[in-house]
N, C-alpha and C positions, 0 to 999 in steps of 0.2 A: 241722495234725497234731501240733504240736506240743506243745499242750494234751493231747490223749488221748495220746500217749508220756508226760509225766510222769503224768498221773494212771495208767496202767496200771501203771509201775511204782510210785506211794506206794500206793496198792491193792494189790498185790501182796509189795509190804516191811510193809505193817502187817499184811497177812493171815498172812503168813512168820512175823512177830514174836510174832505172838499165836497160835500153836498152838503155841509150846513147842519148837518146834522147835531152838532154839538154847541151850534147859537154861536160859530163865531164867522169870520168872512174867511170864503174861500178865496187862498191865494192862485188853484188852479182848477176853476168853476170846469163843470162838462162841458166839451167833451173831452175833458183834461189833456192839452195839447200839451204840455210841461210833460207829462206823465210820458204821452206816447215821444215825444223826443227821446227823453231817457231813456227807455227803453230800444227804441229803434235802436241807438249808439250802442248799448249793451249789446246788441245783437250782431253789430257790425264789428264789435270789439272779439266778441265769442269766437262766430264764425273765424273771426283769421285766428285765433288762435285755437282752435279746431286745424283749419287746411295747416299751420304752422307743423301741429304735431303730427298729422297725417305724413306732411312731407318727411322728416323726421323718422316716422315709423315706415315709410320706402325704404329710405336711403340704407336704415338698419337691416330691414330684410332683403335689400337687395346686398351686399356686403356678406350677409350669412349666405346666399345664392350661392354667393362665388365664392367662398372657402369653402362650400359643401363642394361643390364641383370641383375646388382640388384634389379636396380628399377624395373624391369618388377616382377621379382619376387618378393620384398617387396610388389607392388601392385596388384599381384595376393594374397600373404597372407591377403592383409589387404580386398580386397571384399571379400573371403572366411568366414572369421570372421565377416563381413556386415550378408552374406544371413545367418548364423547361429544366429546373433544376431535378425536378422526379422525373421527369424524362432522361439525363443523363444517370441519372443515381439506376435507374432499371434499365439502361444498357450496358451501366456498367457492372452490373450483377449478370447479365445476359437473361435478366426476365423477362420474360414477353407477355407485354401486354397489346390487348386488342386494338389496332388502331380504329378511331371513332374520329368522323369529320368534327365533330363539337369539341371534342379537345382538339386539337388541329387548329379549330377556328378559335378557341380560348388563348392559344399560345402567341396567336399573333399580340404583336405590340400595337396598344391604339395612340397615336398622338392625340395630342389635343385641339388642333386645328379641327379635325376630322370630326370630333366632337362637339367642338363650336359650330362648324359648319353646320351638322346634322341638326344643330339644336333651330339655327336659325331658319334652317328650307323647311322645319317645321313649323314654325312659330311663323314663315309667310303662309304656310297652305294653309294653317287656321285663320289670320287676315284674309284669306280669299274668300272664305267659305260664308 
């Protein structure tokens, strides 16, 4: 806030300054075209340094994307290899457990292609939509 308190007051001291008000000659009389210069170039200054950090704050969360999506995948490999290992450890005890397709389907190994793939035939049918 503290940006828009100084400028409301130098905006307001130079508008004050330049109507004469104070008995002396305005150097930039109304419609104060000095003024809106300035200003304009401020604005044109802001904005890219606005889109600057924006791009910036992309590039970071996209970078966090893709280590999240390691780890998700590293951590899908590594319980994969858990229920295979409990699955030998209770055959090797000879306990039987119930086979269930969802374990079955947990045990497969996912690559990561598969995963990319899936991400992006998703990421078209929402551009279709």
């Amino acid at each position: 806030m503290l940006f828009v308190y100084v400028h409301a007051i130098w905006f307001g001291l130079w508008i004050y300054i330049n109507t004469g008000l104070l008995g002396n000659n305005a150097f930039d009389p109304f419609p104060f075209s000095l003024l809106t210069l300035i200003v304009s170039l401020e604005a044109i200054f802001l904005s890219t340094f606005v889109l600057i950090s924006q791009n910036h704050a992309a590039q970071v969360a996209d970078k966090r994307a893709d280590l999240d999506l390691q780890i998700n995948l590293l951590s899908e490999h590594e319980i994969t290899r858990l229920l295979t290992l409990m699955d030998a450890i209770a055959d090797h005890f000879d306990i039987d457990i119930p086979e269930k397709p969802e374990v079955e389907e947990l045990k497969k190994d996912v690559e990561a292609e598969e995963v990319l793939d899936e991400i992006e035939n998703h990421e078209e049918s929402k551009t279709k939509e």
